[in-house]
C-alpha positions in Angstrom: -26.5 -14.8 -73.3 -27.4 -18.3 -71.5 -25.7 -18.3 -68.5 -23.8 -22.2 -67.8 -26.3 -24.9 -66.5 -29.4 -23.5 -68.3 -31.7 -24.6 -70.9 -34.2 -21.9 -72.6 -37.7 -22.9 -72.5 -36.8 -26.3 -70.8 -39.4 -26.5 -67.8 -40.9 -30.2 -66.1 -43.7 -29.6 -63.7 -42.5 -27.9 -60.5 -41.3 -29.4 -57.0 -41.0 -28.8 -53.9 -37.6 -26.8 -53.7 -36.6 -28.2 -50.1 -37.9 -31.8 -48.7 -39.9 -32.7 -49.8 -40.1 -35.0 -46.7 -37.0 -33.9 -45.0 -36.4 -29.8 -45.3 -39.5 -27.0 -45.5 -40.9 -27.6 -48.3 -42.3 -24.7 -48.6 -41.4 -23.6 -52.2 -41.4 -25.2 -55.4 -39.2 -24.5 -58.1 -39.7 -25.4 -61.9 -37.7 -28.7 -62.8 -35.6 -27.1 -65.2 -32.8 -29.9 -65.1 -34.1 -33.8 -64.7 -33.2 -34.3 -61.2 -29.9 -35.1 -59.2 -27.2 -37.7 -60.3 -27.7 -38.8 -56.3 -30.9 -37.9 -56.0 -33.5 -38.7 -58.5 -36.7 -37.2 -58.6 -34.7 -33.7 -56.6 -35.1 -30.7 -58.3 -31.5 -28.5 -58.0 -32.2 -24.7 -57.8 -30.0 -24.5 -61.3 -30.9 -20.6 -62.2 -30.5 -19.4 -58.4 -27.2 -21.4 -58.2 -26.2 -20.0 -62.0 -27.1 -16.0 -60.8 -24.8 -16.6 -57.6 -22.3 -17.6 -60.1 -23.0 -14.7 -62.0 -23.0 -12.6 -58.7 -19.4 -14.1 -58.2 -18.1 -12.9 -61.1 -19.3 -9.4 -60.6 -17.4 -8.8 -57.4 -14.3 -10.4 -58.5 -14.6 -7.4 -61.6 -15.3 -4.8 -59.0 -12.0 -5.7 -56.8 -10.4 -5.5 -60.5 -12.0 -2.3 -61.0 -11.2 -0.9 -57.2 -7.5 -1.8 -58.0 -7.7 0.0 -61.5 -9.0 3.0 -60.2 -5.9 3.3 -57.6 -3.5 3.4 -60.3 -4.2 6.2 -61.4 -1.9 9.0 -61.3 -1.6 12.9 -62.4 -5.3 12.3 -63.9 -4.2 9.9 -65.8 -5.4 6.2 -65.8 -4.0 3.5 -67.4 -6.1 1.2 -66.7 -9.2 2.8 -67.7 -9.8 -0.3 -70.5 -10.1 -2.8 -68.2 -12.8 -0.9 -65.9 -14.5 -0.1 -68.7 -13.7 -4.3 -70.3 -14.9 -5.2 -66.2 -17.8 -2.5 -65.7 -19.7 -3.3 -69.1 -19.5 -7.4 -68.6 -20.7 -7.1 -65.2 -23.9 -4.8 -66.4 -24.2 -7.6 -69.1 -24.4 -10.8 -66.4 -25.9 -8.8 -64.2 -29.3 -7.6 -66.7 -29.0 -11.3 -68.0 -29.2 -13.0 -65.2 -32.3 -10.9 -63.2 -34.2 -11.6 -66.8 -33.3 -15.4 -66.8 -34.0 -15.9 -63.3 -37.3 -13.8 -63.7 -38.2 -15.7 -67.0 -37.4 -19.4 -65.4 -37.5 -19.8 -61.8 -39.7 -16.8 -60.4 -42.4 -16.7 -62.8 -42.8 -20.2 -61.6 -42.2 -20.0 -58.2 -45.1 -21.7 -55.8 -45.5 -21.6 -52.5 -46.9 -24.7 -50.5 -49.5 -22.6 -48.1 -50.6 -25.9 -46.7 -47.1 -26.7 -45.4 -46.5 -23.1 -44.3 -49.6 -23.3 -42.4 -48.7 -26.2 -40.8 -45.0 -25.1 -39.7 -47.2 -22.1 -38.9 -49.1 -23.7 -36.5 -46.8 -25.9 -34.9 -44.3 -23.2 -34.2 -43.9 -22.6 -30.4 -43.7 -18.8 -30.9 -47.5 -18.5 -31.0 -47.9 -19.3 -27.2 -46.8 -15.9 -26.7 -49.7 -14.5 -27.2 -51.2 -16.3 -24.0 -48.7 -14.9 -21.8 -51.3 -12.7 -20.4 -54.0 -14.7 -20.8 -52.7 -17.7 -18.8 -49.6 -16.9 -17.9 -45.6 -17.7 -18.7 -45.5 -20.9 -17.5 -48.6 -22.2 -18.7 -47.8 -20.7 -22.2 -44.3 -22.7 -22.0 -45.9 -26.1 -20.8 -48.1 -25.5 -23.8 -45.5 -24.6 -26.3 -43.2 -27.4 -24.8 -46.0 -30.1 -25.3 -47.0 -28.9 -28.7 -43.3 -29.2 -29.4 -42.4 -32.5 -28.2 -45.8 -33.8 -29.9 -45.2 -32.2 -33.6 -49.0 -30.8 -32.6 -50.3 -27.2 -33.5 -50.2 -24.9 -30.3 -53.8 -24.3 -30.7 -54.8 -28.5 -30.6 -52.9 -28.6 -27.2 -53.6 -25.4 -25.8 -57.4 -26.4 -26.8 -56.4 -29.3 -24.4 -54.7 -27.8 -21.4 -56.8 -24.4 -21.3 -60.4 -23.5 -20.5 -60.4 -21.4 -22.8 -63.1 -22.1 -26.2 -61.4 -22.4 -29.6 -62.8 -19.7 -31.1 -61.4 -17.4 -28.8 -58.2 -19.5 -29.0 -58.1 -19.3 -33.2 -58.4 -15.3 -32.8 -55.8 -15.3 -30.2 -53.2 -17.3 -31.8 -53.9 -15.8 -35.4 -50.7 -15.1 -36.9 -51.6 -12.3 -39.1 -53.8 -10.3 -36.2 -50.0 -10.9 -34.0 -48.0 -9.1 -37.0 -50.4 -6.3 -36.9 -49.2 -5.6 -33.8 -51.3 -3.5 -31.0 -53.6 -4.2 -27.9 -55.0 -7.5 -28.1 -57.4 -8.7 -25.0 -56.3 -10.7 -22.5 -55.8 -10.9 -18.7 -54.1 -9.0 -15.8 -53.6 -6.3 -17.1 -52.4 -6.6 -20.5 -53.4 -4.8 -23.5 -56.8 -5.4 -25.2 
């Protein structure tokens, strides 16, 4: 079963999925359509937007089902046809469309690392990780600057700190702040 608004084996060369100058545009999608009727050249999410219809459908047949099952009475269900009619076509759209989204927008699914890296870098969260280093307020003039100049935290902190890049690169490292634990720094604070 096709679901509506797909093509089999139709697939242009992938785009960015949001932007790509206004949005993230951190994900590209394959092209499986040829662009908007507004917007040429934009690639519409078709197989996401077709399994949310699909999705739809499913829990409009499990409120059918919910009110089946409460009419039954003395063991007895009359209804019983359409939960099964409901149950079976949702296990049908359901196993079609995780194997057509699979098969046409997540095997070719990119990500744009440089522009995550860049939003990355940019993102005023980062500062934290001078708090005890240089302290709140010099952290927030940082991230505030950085902000207001669509500049990476470590360019103006590089700038507005004594402190030598390198050390600033490890500090600011996003994946050593997700692992979490004692980093290093001043007054006190963990190493």
């Amino acid at each position: 079963m096709l679901l509506p608004g797909c093509r089999a084996g139709r697939a242009i060369s992938p785009r960015p999925a949001s932007g790509p100058l206004a949005g993230l545009a951190e994900i590209t999608l394959p092209a499986l359509q040829p662009g908007s009727s507004i917007m040429p050249g934009k690639v519409n999410p078709v197989m996401p937007e077709a399994v949310a219809m699909a999705a739809a459908q499913v829990i409009g047949n499990d409120v059918a089902i919910t009110i089946a099952g409460q009419s039954g009475n003395f063991q007895l269900n009359v209804m019983l046809p359409l939960v099964a009619y409901d149950l079976l076509q949702s296990l049908d759209l359901l196993g079609n469309s995780a194997r057509a989204l699979a098969r046409s927008t997540i095997a070719g699914f990119g990500v744009n690392s440089r522009q995550v890296a860049l939003a990355l870098s940019r993102n005023p969260m980062l500062v934290t990780a001078l708090n005890p280093v240089i302290g709140y307020d010099k952290a927030a003039a940082i991230a505030k600057k950085a902000y207001a100049e669509n500049r990476s935290v470590l360019e103006v902190a590089a700038e507005m700190t004594d402190i030598d890049e390198q050390r600033l690169a490890r500090l600011l490292d996003p994946a050593a702040l997700t692992r979490g634990g004692e980093r290093g720094g001043g007054s006190g604070a963990g190493g």
